[in-house]
C-alpha positions in Angstrom: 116.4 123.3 109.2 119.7 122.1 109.4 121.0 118.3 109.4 122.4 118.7 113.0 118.9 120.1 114.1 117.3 117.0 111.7 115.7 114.4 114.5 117.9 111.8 112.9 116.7 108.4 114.8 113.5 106.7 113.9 112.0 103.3 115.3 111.5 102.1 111.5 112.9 103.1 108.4 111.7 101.3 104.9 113.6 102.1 101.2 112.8 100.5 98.2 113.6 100.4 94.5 117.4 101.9 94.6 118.1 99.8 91.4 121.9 99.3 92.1 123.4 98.4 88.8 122.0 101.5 87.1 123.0 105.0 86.0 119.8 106.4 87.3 120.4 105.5 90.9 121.0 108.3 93.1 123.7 106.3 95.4 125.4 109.1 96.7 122.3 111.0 97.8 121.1 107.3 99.6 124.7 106.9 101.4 124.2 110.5 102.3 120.4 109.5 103.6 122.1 106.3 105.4 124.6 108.3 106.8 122.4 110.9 108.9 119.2 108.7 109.6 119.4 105.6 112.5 116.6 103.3 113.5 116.2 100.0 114.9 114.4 98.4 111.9 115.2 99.0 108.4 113.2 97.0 105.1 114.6 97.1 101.9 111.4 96.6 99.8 112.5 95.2 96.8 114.5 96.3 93.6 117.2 97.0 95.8 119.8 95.7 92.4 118.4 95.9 89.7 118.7 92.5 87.6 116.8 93.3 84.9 119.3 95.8 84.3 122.7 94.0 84.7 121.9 91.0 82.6 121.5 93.5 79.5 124.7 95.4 80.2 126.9 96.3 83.4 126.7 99.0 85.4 128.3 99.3 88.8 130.3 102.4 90.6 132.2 102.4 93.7 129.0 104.5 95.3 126.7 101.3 94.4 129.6 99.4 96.7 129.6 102.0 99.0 125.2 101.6 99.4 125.8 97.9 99.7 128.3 98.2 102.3 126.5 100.7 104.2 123.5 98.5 105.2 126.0 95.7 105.9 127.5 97.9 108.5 123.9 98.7 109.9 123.2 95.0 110.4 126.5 94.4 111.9 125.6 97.6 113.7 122.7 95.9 115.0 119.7 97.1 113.1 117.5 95.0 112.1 117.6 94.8 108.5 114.6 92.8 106.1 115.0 92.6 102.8 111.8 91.8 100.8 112.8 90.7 97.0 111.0 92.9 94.4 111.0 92.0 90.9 113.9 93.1 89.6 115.9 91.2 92.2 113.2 88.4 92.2 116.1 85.8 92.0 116.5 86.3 95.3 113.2 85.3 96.7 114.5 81.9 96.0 116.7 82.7 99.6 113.6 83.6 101.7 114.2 82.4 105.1 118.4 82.9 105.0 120.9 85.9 106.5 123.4 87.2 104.6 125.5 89.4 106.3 122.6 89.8 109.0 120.3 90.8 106.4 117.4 88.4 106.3 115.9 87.7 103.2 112.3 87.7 102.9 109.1 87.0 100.4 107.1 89.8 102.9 107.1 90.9 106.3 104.9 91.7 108.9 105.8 95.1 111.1 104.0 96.2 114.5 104.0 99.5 115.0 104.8 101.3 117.8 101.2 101.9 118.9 100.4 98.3 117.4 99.3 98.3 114.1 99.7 95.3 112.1 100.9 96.4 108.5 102.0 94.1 105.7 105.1 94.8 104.0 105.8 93.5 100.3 107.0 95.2 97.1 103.9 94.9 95.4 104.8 93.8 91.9 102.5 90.5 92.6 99.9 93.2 91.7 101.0 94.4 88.9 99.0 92.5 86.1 101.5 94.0 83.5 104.2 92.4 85.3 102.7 89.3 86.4 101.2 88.7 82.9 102.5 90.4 80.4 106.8 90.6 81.4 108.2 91.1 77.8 105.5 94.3 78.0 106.9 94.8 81.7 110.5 94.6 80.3 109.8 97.0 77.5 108.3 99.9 79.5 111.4 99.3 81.9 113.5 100.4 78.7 111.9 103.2 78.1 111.6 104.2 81.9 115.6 104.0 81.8 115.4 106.4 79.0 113.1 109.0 80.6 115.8 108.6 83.4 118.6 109.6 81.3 116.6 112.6 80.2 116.0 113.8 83.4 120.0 113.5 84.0 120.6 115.8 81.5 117.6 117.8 82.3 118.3 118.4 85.7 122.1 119.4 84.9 120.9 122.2 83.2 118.0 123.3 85.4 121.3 123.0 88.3 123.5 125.3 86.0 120.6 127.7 85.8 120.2 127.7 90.0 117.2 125.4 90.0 116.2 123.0 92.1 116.0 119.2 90.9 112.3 118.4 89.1 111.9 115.1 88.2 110.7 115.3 84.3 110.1 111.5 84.4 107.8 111.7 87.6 106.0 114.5 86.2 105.6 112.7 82.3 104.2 109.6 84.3 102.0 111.3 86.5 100.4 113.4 83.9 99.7 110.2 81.4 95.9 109.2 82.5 96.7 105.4 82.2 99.5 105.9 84.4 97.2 107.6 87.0 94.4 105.0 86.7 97.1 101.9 87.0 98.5 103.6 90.3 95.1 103.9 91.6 94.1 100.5 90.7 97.8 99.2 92.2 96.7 101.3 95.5 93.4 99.1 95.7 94.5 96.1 94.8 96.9 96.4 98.1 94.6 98.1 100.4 91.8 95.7 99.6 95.0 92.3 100.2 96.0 93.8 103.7 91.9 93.5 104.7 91.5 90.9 103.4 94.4 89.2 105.3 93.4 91.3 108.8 96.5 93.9 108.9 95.9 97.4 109.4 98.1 99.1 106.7 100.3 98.1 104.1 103.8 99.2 102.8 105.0 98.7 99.4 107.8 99.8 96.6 107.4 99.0 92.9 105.4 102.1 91.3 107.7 104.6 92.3 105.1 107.0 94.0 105.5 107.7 97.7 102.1 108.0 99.5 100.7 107.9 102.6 96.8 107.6 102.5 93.7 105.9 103.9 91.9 103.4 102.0 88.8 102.5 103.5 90.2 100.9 107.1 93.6 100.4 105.8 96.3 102.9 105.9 98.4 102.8 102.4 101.5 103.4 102.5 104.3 103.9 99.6 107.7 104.4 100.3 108.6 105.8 96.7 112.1 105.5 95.1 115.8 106.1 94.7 116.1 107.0 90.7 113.4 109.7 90.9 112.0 111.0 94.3 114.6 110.1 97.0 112.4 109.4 99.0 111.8 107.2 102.3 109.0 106.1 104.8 110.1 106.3 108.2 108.3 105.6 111.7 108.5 108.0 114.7 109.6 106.3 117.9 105.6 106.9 119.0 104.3 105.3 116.1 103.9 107.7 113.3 104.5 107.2 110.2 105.3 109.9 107.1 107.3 110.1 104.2 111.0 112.4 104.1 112.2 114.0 100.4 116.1 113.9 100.5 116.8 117.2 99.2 119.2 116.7 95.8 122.2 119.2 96.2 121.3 119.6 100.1 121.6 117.6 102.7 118.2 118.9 103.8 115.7 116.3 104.6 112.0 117.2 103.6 108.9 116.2 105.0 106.6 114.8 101.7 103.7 113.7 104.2 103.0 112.4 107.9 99.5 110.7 108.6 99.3 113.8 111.0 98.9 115.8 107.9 96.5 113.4 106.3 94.4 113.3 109.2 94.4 117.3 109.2 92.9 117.0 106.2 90.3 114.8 107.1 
């Protein structure tokens, strides 16, 4: 499939944890994401700059400016862009209720599908009990998480010198560690059993860097993933559906991680 065959132009569209202001975000392949996908609502789910980041040293590249000015030509554009604070740019939750730019600023948001489903949308680090309890442990495992990343820089240069496609070494480390399983799963919960309990039918988060579409019990679970590891993005079909696209690294190819028509298949 090629991007001029690609159906670029989706009713909703929802990225999340880009962290601007790092050397493991993968700006370029976003702005090239950006560039070939449209849609009349697009969420930022939180980490969209990463704070944590800049206030220990600076890090910004043109392409970081180039992201930033990209969604302000969307808005001006006239999508509807929400942008949900996640922790890393939790300063900004301080703003909920303001535009800038035409980007309205938001603690959470609530999104109607297509076919009407009510699902709750929120980065999801109010979860996290590392984060919410523990933040000079959450700050330390971000350190080493920006050291995984710069492995898997150098990692992935050579596997691209050898004609391999990109593998993400940090994805695979975290998803292998058991404690890292069980806290996703526990995360997943949490979520599913908050949009229930509140009377949506879904819910759409960032912050664990896993993109997922599943059902839990009567709630559908939905994880939009990241921009340092997966490249990955939840989008809506104009009819409703919902699924998950991979942006290729080193093509423009987008690929299709999971659709709840494919999760339904498999009962």
């Amino acid at each position: 499939m090629n991007v001029a065959a690609w159906p670029g132009r989706h009713r909703a569209i929802w990225i999340s944890d880009i962290h601007l202001g790092t050397p493991g975000c993968k700006a370029e392949l976003l702005i090239d994401f950006l560039r070939h996908n449209e849609s009349e609502y697009l969420y930022l789910v939180g980490d969209i700059v990463d704070g944590w980041q800049i206030r220990r040293s600076w890090f910004w590249t043109q392409s970081h400016n180039d992201v930033v000015q990209k969604l302000l030509r969307k808005a001006r554009k006239g999508t509807k862009v929400i942008y949900v604070p996640g922790n890393h740019d939790e300063v900004l939750r301080d703003y909920a209720g303001l535009q800038f730019g035409g980007i309205a600023v938001e603690r959470e948001a609530v999104h109607v599908t297509a076919d009407g489903r009510r699902f709750l949308v929120i980065h999801g680090d109010q979860f996290d009990g590392i984060v919410c309890h523990a933040r000079w442990l959450a700050t330390l495992g971000d350190r080493a998480y920006s050291l995984a990343l710069a492995l898997n820089h150098w990692f992935n240069l050579a596997r691209r010198r050898l004609g391999l496609p990109y593998w993400s070494l940090s994805a695979y480390l975290k998803h292998k560690v058991k404690h890292a399983v069980e806290f996703i799963s526990n995360f997943e919960q949490a979520l599913a059993q908050e949009a229930a309990r509140r009377g949506f039918q879904g819910v759409i988060c960032g912050h664990i860097h896993h993109a997922e579409i599943r059902r839990i019990g009567d709630i559908t679970y939905c994880n939009d993933g990241d921009w340092v590891e997966s490249c990955t993005a939840l989008v809506e079909s104009l009819d409703g559906e919902l699924s998950i696209l991979r942006w290729a690294e080193g093509r423009h190819l987008p690929l299709l991680a999971g659709s709840e028509r494919r999760m339904a298949a498999r009962g």
